[in-house]
VOGU-3710 file (C-alpha; in Angstrom, 3 decimals, decimal comma):
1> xxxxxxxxxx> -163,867/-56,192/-26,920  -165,678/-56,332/-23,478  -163,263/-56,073/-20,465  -164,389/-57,438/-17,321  -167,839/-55,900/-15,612  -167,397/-55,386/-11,863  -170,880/-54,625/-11,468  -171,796/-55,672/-7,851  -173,790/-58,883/-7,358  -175,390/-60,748/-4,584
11> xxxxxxxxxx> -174,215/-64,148/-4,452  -174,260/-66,023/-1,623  -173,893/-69,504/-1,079  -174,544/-71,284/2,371  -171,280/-72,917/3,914  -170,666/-75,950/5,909  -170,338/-76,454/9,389  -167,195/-77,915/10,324  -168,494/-80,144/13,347  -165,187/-79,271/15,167
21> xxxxxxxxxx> -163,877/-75,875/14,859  -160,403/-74,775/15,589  -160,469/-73,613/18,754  -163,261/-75,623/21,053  -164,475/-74,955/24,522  -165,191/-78,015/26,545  -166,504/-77,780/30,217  -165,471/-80,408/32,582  -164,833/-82,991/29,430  -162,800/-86,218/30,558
31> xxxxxxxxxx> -158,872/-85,528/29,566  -159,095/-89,052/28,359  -161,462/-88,384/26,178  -159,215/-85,999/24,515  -156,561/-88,684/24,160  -159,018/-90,714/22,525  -160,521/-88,498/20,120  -159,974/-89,655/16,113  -161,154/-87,432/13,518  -161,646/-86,966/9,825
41> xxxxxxxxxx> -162,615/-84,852/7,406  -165,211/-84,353/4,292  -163,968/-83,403/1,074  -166,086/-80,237/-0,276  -163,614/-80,721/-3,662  -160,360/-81,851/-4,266  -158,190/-80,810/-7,529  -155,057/-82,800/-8,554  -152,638/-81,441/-10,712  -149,453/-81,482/-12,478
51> xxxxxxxxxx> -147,720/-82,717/-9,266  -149,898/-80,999/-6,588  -153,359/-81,600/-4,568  -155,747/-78,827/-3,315  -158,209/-80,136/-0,692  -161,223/-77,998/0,040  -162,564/-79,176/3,593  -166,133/-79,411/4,147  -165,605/-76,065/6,654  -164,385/-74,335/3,795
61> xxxxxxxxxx> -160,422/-74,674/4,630  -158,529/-75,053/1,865  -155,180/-77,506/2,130  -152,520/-78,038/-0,353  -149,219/-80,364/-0,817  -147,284/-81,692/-3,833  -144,820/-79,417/-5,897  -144,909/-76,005/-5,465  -141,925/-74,483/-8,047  -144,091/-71,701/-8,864
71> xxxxxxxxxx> -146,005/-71,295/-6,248  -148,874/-73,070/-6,674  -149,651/-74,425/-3,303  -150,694/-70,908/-1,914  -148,455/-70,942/1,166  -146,172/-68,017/0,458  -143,339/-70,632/-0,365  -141,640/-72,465/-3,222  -141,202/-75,625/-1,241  -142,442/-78,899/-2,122
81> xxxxxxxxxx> -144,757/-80,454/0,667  -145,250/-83,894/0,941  -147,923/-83,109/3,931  -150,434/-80,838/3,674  -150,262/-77,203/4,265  -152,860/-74,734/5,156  -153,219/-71,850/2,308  -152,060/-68,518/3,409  -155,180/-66,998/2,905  -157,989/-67,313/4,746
91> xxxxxxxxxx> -161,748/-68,519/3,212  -164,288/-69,881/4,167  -163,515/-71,271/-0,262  -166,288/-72,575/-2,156  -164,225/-74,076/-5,717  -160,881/-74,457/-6,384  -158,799/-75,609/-9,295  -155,325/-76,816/-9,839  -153,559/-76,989/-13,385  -153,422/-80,257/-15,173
101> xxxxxxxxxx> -150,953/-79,812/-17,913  -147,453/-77,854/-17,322  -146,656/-74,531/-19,088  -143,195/-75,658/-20,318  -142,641/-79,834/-20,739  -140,498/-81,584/-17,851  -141,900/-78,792/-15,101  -143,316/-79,495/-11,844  -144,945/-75,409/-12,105  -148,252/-74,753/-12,595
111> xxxxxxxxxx> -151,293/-72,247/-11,155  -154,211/-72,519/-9,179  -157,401/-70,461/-9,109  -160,168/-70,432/-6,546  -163,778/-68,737/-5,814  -164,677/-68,113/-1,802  -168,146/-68,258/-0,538  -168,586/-64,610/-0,980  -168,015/-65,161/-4,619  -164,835/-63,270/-5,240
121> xxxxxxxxxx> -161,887/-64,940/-7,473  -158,577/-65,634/-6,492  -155,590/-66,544/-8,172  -151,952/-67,570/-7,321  -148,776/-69,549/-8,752  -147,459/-69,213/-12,760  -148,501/-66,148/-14,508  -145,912/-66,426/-17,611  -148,826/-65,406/-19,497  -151,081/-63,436/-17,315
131> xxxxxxxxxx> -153,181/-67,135/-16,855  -154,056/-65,222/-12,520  -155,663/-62,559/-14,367  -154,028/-59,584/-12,156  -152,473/-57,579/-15,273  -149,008/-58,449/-15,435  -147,157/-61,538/-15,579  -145,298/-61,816/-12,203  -146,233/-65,208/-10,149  -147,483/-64,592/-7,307
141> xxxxxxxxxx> -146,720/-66,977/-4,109  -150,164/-66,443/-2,195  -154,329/-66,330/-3,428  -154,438/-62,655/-4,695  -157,833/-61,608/-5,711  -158,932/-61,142/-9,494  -160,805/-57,982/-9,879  -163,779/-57,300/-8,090  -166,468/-59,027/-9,200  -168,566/-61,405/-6,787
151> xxxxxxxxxx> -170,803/-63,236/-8,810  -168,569/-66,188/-9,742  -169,984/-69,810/-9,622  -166,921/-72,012/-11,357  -163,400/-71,621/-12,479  -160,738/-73,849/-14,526  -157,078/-74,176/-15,288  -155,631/-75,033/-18,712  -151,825/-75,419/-19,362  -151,410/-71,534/-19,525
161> xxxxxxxxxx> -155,185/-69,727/-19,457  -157,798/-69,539/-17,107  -161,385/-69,664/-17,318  -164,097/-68,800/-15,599  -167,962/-68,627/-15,456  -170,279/-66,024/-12,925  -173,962/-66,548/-11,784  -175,061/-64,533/-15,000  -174,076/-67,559/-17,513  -171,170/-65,305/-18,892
171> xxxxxxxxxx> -167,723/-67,142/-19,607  -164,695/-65,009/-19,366  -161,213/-65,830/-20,326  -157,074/-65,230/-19,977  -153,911/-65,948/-20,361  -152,201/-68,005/-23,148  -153,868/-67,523/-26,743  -151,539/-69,331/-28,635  -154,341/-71,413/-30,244  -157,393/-68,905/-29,793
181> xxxxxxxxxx> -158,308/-70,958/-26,601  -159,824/-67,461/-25,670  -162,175/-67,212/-28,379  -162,603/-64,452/-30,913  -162,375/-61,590/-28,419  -158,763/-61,805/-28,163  -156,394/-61,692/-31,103  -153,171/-60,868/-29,211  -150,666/-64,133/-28,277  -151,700/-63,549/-24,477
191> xxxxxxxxxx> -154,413/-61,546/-22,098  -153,210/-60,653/-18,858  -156,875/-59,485/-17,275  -160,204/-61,572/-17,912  -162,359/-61,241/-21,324  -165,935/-62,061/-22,247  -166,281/-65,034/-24,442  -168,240/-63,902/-27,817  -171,674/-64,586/-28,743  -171,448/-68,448/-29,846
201> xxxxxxxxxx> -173,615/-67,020/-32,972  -171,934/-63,804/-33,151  -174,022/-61,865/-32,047  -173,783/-57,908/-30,255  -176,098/-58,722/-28,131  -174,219/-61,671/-26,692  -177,628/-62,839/-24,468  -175,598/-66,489/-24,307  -176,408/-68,462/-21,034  -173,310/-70,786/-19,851
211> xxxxxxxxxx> -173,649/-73,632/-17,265  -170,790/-75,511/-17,238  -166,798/-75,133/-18,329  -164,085/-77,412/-18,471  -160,571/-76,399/-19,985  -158,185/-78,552/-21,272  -154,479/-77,815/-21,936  -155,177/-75,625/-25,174  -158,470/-75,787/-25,677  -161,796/-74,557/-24,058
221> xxxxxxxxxx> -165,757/-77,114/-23,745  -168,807/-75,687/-22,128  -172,537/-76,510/-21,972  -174,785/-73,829/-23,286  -178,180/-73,990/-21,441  -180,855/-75,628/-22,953  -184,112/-74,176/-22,595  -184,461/-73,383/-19,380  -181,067/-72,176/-17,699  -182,037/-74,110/-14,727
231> xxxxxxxxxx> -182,430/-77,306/-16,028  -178,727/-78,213/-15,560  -178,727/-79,564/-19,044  -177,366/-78,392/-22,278  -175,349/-78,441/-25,789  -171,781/-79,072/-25,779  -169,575/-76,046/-27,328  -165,899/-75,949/-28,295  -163,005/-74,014/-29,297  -159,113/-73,803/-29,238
241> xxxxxxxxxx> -156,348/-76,484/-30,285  -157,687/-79,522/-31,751  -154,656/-81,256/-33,329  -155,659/-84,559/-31,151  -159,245/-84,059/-31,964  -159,930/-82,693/-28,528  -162,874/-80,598/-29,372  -164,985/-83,623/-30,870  -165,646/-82,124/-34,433  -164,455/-84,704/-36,631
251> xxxxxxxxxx> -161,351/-82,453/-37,567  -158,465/-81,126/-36,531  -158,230/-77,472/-37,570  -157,914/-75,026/-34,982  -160,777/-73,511/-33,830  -161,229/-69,729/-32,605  -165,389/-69,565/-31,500  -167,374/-71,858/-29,777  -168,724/-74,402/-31,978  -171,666/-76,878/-31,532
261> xxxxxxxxxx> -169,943/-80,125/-30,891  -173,091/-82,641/-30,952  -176,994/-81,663/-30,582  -177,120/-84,357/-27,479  -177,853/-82,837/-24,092  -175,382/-83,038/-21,581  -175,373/-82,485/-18,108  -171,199/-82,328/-17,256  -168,503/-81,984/-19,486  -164,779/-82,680/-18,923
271> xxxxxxxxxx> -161,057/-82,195/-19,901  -158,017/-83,238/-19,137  -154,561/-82,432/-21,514  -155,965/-83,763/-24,213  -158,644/-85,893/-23,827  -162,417/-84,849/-23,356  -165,128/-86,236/-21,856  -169,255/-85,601/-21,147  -171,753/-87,248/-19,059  -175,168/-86,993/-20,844
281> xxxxxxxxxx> -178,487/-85,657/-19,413  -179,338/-90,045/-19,023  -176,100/-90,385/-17,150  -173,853/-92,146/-19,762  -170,432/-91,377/-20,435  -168,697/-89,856/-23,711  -165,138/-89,274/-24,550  -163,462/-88,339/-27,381  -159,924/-86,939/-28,244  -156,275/-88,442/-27,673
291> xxxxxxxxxx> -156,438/-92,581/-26,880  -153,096/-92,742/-25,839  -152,758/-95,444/-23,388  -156,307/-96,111/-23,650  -157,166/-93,577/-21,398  -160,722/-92,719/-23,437  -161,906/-96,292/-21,894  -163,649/-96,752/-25,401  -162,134/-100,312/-26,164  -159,361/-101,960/-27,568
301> xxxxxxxxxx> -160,280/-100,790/-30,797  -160,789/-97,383/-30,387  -159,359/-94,643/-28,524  -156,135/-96,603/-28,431  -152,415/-95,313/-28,587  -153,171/-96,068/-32,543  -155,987/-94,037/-32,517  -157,708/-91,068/-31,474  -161,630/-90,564/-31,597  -162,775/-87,344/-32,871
311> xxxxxxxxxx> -166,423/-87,405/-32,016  -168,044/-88,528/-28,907  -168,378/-91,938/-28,149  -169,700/-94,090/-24,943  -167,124/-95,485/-23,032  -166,967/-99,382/-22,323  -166,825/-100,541/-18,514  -165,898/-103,638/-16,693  -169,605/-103,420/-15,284  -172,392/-102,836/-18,395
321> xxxxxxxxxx> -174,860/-100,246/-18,254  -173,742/-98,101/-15,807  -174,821/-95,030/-15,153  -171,837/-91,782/-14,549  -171,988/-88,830/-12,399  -168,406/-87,554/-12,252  -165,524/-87,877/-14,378  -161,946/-87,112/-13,905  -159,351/-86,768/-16,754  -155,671/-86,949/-16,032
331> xxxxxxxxxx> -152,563/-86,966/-18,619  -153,250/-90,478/-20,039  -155,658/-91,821/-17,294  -159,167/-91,258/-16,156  -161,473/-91,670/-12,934  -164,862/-92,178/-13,531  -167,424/-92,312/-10,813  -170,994/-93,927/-10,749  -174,375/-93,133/-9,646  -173,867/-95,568/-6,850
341> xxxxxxxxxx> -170,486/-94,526/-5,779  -168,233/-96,821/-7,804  -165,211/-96,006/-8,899  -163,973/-96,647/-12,679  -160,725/-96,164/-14,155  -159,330/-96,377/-17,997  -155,844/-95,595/-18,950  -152,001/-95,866/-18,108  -151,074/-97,061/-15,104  -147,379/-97,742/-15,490
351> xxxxxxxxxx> -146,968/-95,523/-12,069  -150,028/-97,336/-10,289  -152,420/-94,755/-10,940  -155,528/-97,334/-10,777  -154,547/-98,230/-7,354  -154,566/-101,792/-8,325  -152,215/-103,946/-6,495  -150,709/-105,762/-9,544  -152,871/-104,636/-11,573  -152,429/-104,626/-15,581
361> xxxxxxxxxx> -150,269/-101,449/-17,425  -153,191/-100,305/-19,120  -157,147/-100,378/-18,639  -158,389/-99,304/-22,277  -162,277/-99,873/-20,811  -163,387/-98,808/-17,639  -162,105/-100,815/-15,122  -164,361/-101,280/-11,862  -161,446/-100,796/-8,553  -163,869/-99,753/-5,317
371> xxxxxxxxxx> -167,019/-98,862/-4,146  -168,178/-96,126/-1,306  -166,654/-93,573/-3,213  -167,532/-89,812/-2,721  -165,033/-87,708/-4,590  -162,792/-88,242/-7,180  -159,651/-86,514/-9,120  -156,748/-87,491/-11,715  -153,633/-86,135/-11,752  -150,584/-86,060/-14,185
381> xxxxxxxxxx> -149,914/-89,653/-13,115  -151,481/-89,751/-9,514  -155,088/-90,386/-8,130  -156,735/-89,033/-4,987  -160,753/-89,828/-4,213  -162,033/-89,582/-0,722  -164,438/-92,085/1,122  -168,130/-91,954/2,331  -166,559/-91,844/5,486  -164,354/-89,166/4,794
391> xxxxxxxxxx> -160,807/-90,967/4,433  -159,029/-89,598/1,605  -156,696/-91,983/-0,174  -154,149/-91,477/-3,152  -152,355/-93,670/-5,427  -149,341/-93,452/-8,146  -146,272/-91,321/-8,217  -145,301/-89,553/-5,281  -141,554/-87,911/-6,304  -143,304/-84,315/-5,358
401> xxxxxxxxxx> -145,220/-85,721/-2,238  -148,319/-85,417/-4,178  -149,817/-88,148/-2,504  -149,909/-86,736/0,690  -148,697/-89,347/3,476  -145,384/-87,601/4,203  -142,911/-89,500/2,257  -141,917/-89,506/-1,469  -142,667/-93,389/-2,041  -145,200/-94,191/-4,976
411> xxxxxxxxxx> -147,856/-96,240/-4,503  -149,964/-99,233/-6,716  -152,544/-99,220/-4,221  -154,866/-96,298/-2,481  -152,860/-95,490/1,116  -154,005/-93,078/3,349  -152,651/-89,010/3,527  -152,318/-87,639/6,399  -154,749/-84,901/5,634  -157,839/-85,596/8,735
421> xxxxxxxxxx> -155,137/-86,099/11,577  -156,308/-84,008/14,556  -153,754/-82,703/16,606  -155,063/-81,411/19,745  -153,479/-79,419/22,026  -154,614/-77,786/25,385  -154,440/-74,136/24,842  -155,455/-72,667/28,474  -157,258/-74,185/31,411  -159,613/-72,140/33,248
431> xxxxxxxxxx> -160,937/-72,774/36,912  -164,614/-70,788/36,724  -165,696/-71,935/40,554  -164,884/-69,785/43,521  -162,279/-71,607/44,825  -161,803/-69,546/48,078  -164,796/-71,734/49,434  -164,129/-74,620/48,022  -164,061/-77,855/50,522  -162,420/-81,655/49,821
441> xxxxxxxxxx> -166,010/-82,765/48,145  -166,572/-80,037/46,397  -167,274/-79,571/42,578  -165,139/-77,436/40,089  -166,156/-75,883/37,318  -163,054/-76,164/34,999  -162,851/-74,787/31,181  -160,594/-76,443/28,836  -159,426/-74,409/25,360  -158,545/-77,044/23,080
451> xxxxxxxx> -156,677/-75,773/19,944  -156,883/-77,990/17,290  -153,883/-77,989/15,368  -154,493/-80,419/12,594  -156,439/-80,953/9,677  -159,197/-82,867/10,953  -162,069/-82,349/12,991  -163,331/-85,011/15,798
//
């Protein structure tokens, strides 16, 4: 069994300039202008969860609110926030990941996982079953790095495992292994420090070249590159539980190795608890898996609370022929955004998930609801997306403050966090002239230090 490599690796990734930093020196600006100044910010990822958000910033920040039983908000705290709350530890973060589906029904728990711009892992929140990665199974209340590798590119949370792929196409795995959603490496019920995923054909040599993960609750789907490893395109592979046909094989026996799920190429594969979905190399949408509440958006007569699809099939929409570059699975809903920035949603929406002012109970095809969408994620029963021009908006139930605006009040429709307020305040104020000659007409030289105490940048 391998155990984790932590060779050293260069990987560097550029980060963004945050336009207004935290602390800002301004020479002889207008105090009105300060009283003036508006701000928001641009989403570099945001990850809904069981009852929590995590809001990458375009700087890098990272930002949390929602329930936080277990810790999963990163703050050093167990207390819900129903406005956001800078992580305790410092990035500049480059991914970051949230769990979807609870450890134990009826909790609010869960665990996050993140990668920083320097390429080192980071885990904090649950760890019943060693799902951080950090050898034991104590939660942890703060990001606490995973090893010391710093070649990682992506990273994903399942009910109770983590997963996670690094710059040399290599997919390792922990945590829960109750239904071998850590491949044929493990055989033990749990794994409390990453593993290599095995060969897909078995192989010793193990040469396989991975490009893109998803995890579901139980189960595990990747794209294995195709030809060239830079192509961004690839075969679908799955393993793990498959009771709701979640791994697309036409069965639903457990599976313990990655298995070929179609010989399509696919450019971005999804999953939420139960439910999967792909987005092929031409841009259409898949799904396959549970249809509860019609949250596969494959029609009223499939992929229906009667029945489940266990292969891929494209998804119906309000709109025909469009074409899908994100996808966002929740418990029994799903965002789905287009080419052009439209978003799509199929599913339940008994808590006003769609963000459809009286809008139906359930979308079982792809229901068009905005355009000038840049970013998009599905929670247990909560949506967030963010704006071309940066606003981020949520919608659905809001009894952990998951959507953000300060209050606990659900939502039908998409209202405004309060993530991007700026909150300046003047830190020191410096008179640089000489002021032992100065007359009534002369000029000063004055330096303002304006902390920025928000979220938001001007």
């Amino acid at each position: 069994m391998d155990t984790l490599d932590y060779k050293p690796y260069n990987f560097m990734k550029s980060t963004r300039v945050n336009l207004f930093e935290k602390a800002q020196r301004l020479i002889l600006l207008p105090i009105a202008m300060l009283a003036s100044a508006s701000a928001s910010v641009d989403a570099a990822e945001i990850s809904a969860g069981n009852a929590s958000v995590l809001y990458l910033t375009d700087s890098g920040d990272l930002y949390a609110w929602g329930a936080n039983s277990t810790g999963q908000l990163g703050d050093g705290t167990q207390v819900d926030r129903s406005l956001p709350v800078a992580s305790a530890e410092s990035g500049p973060w480059l991914k970051v990941v949230t769990s979807l589906a609870p450890a134990s029904s009826g909790s609010t728990g869960g665990h996050s996982l993140a990668i920083k711009s320097d390429g080192t892992l980071w885990a904090w929140g649950n760890n019943n079953f060693g799902q951080l990665g950090l050898g034991d199974t104590t939660d942890r209340l703060v990001p606490t790095r995973v090893g010391t590798a710093s070649n990682w590119t992506q990273v994903e949370a399942g009910s109770s495992f983590s997963m996670a792929l690094n710059a040399d196409g290599e997919i390792w795995l922990w945590g829960s292994n109750n239904y071998d959603q850590l491949g044929d490496a493990v055989s033990a019920s749990f794994q409390t420090v990453p593993v290599r995923l095995q060969d897909k054909e078995g192989s010793s040599n193990n040469d396989d070249h991975w490009i893109e993960i998803a995890a579901g609750a139980d189960y595990a789907l990747a794209i294995h590159a195709y030809g060239n490893p830079n192509s961004g395109y690839g075969t679908i592979y799955a393993w793990g539980r498959n009771n709701l046909h979640q791994l697309g094989l036409g069965h639903t026996s457990v599976v313990s190795a990655p298995t070929q799920v179609s010989s399509q190429t696919w450019r971005l594969v999804e999953a939420g608890s139960t439910s999967s979905f792909a987005i092929s190399s031409s841009y259409e949408l898949f799904a396959w898996g549970q249809g509860a509440f019609g949250g596969l958006g494959t029609g009223a007569n499939a992929g229906t609370s009667i029945q489940n699809v266990s292969t891929p099939m494209a998804v119906v929409s309000s709109i025909a022929n469009q074409r899908f570059a994100d996808v966002s699975a929740g418990l029994a809903h799903t965002l789905a955004l287009s080419t052009s920035g439209q978003l799509y949603f199929a599913g339940q929406n008994t808590s006003g998930q769609a963000g459809i002012p009286n809008g139906s109970s359930l979308y079982n095809i792809f229901q068009y609801v905005r355009s000038e969408v840049a970013e998009i994620a599905a929670g247990r029963s909560f949506s967030a997306i963010e704006l071309n021009d940066g606003a981020f908006l949520a919608a659905g139930t809001n009894s952990n403050g998951q959507l953000g605006s300060g209050g606990s009040d659900s939502s039908n429709s998409f209202v405004p966090s309060a993530l991007g307020a700026v909150d300046l305040v003047v830190d020191s104020i410096e008179i640089l002239s000489d002021v032992s000659n100065v007359s009534g007409s002369s000029d000063l030289d004055i330096e303002i230090v304006v902390q920025n105490n928000g979220t938001g940048r001007s």
